[in-house]
N, C-alpha and C positions, 0 to 999 in steps of 0.2 A: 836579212838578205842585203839591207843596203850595208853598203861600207863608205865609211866618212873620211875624208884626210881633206886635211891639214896646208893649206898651201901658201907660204910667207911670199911676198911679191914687194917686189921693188918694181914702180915705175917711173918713166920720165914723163911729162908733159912738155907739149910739142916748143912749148914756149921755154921753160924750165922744168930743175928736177927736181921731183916732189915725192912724199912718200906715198904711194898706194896705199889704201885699207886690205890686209890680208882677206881672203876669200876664202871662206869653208868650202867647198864641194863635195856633194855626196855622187858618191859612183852608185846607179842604178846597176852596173851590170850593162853589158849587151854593148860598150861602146858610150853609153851615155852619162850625164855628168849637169848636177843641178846645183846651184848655189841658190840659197831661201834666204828672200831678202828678209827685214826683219818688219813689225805693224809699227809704222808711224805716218803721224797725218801728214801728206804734202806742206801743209800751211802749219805745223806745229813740231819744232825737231829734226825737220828731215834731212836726211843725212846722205839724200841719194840713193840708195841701197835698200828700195823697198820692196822691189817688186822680185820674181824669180828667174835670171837668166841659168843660159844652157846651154851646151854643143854637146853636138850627137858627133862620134869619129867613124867616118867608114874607109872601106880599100883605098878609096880613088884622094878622098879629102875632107872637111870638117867642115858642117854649118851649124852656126851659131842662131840660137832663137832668144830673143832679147837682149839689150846691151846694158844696161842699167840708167841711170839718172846722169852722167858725167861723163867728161871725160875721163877723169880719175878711176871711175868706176868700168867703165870701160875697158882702159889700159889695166886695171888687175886683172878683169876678165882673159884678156889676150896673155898675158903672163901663166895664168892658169893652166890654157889651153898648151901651151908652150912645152909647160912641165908636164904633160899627157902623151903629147904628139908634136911632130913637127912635120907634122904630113901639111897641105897648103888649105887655108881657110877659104872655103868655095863661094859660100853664102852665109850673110846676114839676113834673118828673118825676123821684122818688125812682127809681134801682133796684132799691134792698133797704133793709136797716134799719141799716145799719151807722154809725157813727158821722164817718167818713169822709167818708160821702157824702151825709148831710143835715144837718149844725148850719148849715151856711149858708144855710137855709132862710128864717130870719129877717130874711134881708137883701132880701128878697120879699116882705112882708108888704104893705107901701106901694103894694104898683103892684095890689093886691087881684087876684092871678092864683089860678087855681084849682090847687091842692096836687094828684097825682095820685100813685097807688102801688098797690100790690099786695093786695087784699081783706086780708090779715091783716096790712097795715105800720101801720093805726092802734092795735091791740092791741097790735102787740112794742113799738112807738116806745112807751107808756104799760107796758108791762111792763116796759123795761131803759132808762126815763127816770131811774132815780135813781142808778142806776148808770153809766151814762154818762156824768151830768154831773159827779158826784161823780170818775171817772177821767180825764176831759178836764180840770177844773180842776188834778189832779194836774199833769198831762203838760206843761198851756199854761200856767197859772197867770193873769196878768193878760190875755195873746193871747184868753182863751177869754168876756175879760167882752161878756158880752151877747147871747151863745149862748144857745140853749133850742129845747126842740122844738117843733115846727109839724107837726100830722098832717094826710096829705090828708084831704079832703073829696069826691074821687070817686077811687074804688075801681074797680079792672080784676080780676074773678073770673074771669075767659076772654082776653077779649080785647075793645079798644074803641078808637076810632075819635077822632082829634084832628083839627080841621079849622083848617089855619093859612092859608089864604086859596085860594093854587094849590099846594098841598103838603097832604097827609093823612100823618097818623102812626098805623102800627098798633102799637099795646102790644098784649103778651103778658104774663099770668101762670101761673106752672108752681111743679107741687109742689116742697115741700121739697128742694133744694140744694143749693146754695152756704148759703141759708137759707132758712128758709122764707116769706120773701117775695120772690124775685126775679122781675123784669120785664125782659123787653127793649123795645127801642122801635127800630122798622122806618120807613125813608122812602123811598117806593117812587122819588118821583121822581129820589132822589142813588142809589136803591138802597142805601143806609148803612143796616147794624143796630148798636147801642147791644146791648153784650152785658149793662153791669155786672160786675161779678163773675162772671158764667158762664161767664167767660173769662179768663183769666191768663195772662199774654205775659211772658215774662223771672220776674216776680216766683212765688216759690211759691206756689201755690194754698193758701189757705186754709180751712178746713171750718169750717163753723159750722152745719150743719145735718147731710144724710144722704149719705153719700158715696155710696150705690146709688143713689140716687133723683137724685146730681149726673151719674153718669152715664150712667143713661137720658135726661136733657135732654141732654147734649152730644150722642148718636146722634138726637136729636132735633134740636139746632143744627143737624145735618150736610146735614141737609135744606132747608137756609135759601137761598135764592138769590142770599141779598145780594152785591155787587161788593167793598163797602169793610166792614170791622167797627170799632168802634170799642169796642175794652176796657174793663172798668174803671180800668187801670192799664196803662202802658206805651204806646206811640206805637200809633196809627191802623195800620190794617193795609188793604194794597189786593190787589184779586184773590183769586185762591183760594187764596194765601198762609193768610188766616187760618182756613181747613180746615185747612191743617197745624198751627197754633197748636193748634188744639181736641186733633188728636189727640196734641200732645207733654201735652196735661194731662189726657188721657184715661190716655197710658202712667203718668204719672204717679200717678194715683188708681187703677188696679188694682195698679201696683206697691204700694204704700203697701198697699192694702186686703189684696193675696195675703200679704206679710211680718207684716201684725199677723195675721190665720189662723193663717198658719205659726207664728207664734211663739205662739201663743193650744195650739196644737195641742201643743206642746212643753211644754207646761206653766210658759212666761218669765212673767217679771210685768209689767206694762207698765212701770217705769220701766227697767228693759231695753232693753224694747221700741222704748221712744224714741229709744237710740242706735243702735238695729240697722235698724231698718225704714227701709225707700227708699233705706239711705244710698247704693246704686248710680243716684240722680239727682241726688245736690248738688252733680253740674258743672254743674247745665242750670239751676240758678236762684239768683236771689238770692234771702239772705234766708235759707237755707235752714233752714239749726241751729234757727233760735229757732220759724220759722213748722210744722217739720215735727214738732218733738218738739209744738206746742203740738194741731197735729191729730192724735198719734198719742192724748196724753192728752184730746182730743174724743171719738173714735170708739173707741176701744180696750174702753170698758167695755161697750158696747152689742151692738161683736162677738163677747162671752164669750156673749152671751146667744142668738146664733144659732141 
C-alpha cells in the first residue's frame, strides 16, 4: 500500500549553499508523507536524521509534524514538500522538545506558517536552548550551522483544532511523559495518529520526563481509534499492529521501573543498577546499552524518594 519515491534535494543554507541530504519519503496515501529517520544514538554518529518528520497536504495548505535535527535537515524537508505541492505551509507541529525533532524549524520561517506545540514547549525550548546548541554543535560541527530555535506561537493546553481545508487535525497535549511536552496530532480523515515519542517501535524508549505518568498516557493511547500510527521513530505502523507496539514499551517501562524498586529495595546503588535493570529486554531493542543505562540514571534518583 505504501509507495516510496525517491526525492534528490538541493538546498541552501541561510548563510551559504550547501548540499542537503536527499530525503526518502514514503506516500501513506490520503495526502500524507513520512520520511524514517534512521537508529543512531544522539551522543554516537548522529547525523541529525533520526527521528520521523512528516506533512500531511490538504485543500486549503500543508502542515508539517516534525522538522528534523538541523537546519540542513530541515531545508530538505521543505524541498520535499515542494516537489509534492506548492499549496502554502500552514503549520509546523513540534511533538515534544527534543532536539531531534525541532532544529529544522528554521527552515520554515520564510513560508511564515504558524509554530505549534505543547503549552509548556516554548519554556523548555528557552530553558535547554544553550545547551542544546552548545551539544548539537559538538555532535554536527559545520552540518549544524544555521540551526536555532523557533518557539511556537500557538500553544495546545488540552486539545485544538487545525483546519487544512477538507482535512481537520486534532492535537492533544498530556502530562509529563516521555517529557513534559508531548503532543500527538490525529487526522480523522486518514484516521493516522502522529504519536512523537510516546511511542517507540524497534528503538529503546527513552525517559526524559516521568516514567508513571509515561505510562498512564500509553493506557490512555490504548484508547485511540486510530487505523495507521505514525512514531516518532521507526517505520509507520498500520492496523491495530501499533496497539501491540504500545504494549511492547509498556512491558518495557514497568520492567525497567519494577528492577530499579527492586534494586532501590536491596539497598544497590544505581551505577549497578544501570547494568542490572531491564537487562531481560536488550533483545527487543536497539540501541539498548547506551539509551537504558542513560534512563536508569534519569529515573533512578527520584524512585529513592518514593
Amino acid at each position: 500500500m505504501f509507495k516510496k519515491i525517491l526525492l534528490g534535494i538541493t538546498a541552501l543554507s541561510i548563510c551559504h549553499a550547501a548540499l542537503a541530504t536527499p530525503l526518502t519519503m514514503e506516500s501513506l496515501g490520503n495526502g500524507i508523507y513520512v520520511h524514517h529517520g534512521v537508529h543512531e544514538d544522539m551522543s554516537e554518529g548522529y547525523h541529525a536524521d533520526i527521528c520521523n518528520v512528516s506533512f500531511i497536504v490538504g485543500s486549503k495548505g500543508i502542515a508539517v509534524v516534525d522538522t528534523g535535527g538541523s537546519l540542513k535537515t530541515g531545508q530538505a524537508l521543505h524541498e520535499a514538500i515542494r516537489q509534492v505541492s506548492n499549496l502554502p505551509i500552514l503549520y509546523v507541529i513540534n511533538t515534544h522538545v527534543h532536539p531531534d525533532h525541532i532544529f529544522g524549524n528554521a527552515a520554515f520561517t520564510q513560508d511564515k506558517a504558524t509554530f505549534v506545540g505543547h503549552e509548556k514547549l516554548a519554556d523548555a525550548m528557552e530553558r535547554r536552548r544553550d545547551t542544546y546548541i552548545r551539544i548539537n554543535q559538538q555532535w554536527l560541527g559545520e552540518a549544524f550551522a544555521g540551526s536555532e530555535i523557533v518557539k511556537p506561537s500557538l500553544l495546545v493546553k488540552s486539545t485544538l483544532n487545525l483546519d487544512l481545508g477538507d482535512r481537520k487535525l486534532l492535537l492533544t497535549a498530556y502530562p509529563t511523559a516521555h517529557t513534559n511536552t508531548d503532543l500527538t496530532v490525529f487526522d480523522s480523515k486518514s484516521s493516522t495518529l502522529w504519536t512523537g515519542d510516546l511511542l517507540f517501535v524497534e528503538r529503546t524508549p527513552s525517559i526524559d520526563g516521568d516514567i508513571k505518568g509515561w505510562l498512564a498516557v500509553i493506557n490512555e493511547l490504548k484508547n485511540n481509534e486510530a487505523e495507521f500510527a505514525i512514531p516518532g521513530h521507526s517505520s509507520s505502523i498500520k492496523d491495530a499492529n501499533w496497539k501491540e507496539q504500545l504494549n511492547n514499551e509498556e512491558r518495557y517501562l514497568w520492567t525497567l521501573l519494577n528492577d530499579i524498586r527492586a534494586s532501590i529495595k536491596k539497598g544497590e546503588v544505581m551505577e549497578k543498577t544501570m547494568g542490572t535493570a531491564a537487562t531481560s529486554e536488550r533483545s527487543y531493542w536497539q540501541l539498548f546499552d547506551i539509551v537504558n543505562r542513560r534512563n536508569v540514571n534519569n529515573i533512578y534518583p527520584s524512585l529513592e524518594w518514593e
